[in-house]
C-alpha positions in Angstrom: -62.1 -8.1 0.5 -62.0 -4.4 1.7 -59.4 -2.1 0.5 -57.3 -0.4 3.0 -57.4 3.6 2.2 -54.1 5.8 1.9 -53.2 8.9 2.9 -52.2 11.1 -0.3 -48.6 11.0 2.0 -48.0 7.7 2.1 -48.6 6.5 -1.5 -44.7 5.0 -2.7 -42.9 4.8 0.7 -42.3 1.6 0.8 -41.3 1.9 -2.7 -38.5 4.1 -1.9 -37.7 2.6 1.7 -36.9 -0.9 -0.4 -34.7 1.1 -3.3 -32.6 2.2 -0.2 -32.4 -1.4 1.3 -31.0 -2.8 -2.0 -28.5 0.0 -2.5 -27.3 -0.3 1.0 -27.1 -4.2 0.7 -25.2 -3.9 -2.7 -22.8 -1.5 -1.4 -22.3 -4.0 1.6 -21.6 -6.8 -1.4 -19.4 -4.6 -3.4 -16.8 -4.0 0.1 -17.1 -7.7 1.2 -15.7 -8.7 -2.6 -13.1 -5.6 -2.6 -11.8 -7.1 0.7 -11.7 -10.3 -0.2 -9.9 -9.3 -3.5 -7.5 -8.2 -1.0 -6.9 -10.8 1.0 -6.3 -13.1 -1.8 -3.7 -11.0 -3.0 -1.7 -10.3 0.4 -1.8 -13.9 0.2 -0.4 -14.8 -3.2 2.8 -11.8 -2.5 3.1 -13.7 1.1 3.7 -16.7 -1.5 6.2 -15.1 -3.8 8.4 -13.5 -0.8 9.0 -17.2 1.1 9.9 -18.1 -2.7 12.2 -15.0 -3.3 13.3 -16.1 0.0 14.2 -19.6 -0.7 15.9 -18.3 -3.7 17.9 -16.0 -1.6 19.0 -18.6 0.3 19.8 -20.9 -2.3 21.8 -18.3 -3.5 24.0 -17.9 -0.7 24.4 -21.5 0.2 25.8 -21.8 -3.5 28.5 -19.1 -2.6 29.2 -20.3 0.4 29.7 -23.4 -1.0 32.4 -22.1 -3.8 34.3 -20.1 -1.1 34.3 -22.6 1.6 34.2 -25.6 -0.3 33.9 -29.0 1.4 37.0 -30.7 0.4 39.2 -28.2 2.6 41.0 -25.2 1.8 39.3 -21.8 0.9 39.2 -20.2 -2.2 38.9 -16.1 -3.1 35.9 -14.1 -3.9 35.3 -14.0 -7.6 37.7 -11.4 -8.8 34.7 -9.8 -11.1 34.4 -6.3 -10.9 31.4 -6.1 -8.4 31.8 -10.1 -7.2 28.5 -10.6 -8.0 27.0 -13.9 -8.8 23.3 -14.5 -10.8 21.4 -17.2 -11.8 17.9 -17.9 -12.9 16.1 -20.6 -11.1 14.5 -23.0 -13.4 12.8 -25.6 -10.4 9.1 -26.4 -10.4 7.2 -23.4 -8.5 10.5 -20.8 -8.5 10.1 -20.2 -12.3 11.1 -16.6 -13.2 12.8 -16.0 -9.5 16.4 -15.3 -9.7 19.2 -14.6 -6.9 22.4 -12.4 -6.8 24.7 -12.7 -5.0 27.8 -10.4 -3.8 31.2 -11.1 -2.0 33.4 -8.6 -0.1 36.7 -10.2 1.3 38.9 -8.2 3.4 41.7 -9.3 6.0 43.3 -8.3 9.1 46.0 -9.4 11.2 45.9 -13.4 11.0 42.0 -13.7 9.9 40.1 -12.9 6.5 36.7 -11.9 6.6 33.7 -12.6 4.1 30.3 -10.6 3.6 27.9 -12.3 1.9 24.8 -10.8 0.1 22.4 -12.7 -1.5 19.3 -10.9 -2.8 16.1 -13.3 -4.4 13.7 -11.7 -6.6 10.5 -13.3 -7.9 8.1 -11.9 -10.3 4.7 -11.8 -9.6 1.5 -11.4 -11.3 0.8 -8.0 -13.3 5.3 -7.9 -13.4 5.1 -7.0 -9.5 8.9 -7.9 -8.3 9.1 -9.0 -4.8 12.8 -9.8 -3.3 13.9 -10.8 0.1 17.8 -10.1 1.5 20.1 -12.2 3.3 23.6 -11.3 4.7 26.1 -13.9 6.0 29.3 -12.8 7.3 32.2 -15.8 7.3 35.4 -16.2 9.2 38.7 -17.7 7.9 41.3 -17.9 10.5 44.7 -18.1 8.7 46.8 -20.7 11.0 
């Protein structure tokens, strides 16, 4: 077996030339797991806002419901101070979201007029709130 002599240059290159390989490759690891990190959460707040979303809606539909209610007739905005109208939502997968909701009335000439704004609001991980709006204006006509 014959040894292959070195130039007093050379000795360690490829020493060094792998050290850089392996700290480039880490640092190639370390940004594919930061993005994936944040992928997963974009996705899990895309999952709480169609929840805060839902909730919003439930909200509203629950208003609309007492104003307009099915058996005929109409009945007033709550005469609270602000007309608004909260409630936790206790339902498998919309546990600690919760809904407002707020009623304006106001009428002219032979119709009254209703603005509807329901607001959901889910908590995320780490106490992130995310909340999705809805507005719904509504028409009596007084005949």
């Amino acid at each position: 077996m014959s040894v292959i002599p070195l130039k007093k240059g050379q000795r360690g290159s490829m020493l060094m030339m792998s050290v850089f390989v392996m700290v480039v490759i880490a640092l190639l690891g370390l940004a594919l797991t930061k993005m994936l990190s944040a992928s997963n959460n974009a996705i899990v707040y895309e999952v709480y806002g169609v929840r805060a979303l839902y909730v919003a809606r439930a909200g509203l539909e629950h208003k609309l419901a007492e104003v307009f209610p099915l058996n005929g007739g109409t009945r007033q905005c709550e005469s609270d101070d602000d007309n608004d109208d909260q409630q936790t939502i206790n339902a498998q997968g919309l546990a600690g979201c919760r809904f407002n909701v707020q009623c304006a009335e106001e009428t002219y000439s032979d119709s009254t007029y209703f603005r509807f704004k329901s607001e959901g609001l889910c908590v995320a991980a780490n106490n992130v709130v995310i909340s999705r709006t809805l507005r719904v204006d509504a028409q009596e006509l007084n005949n």
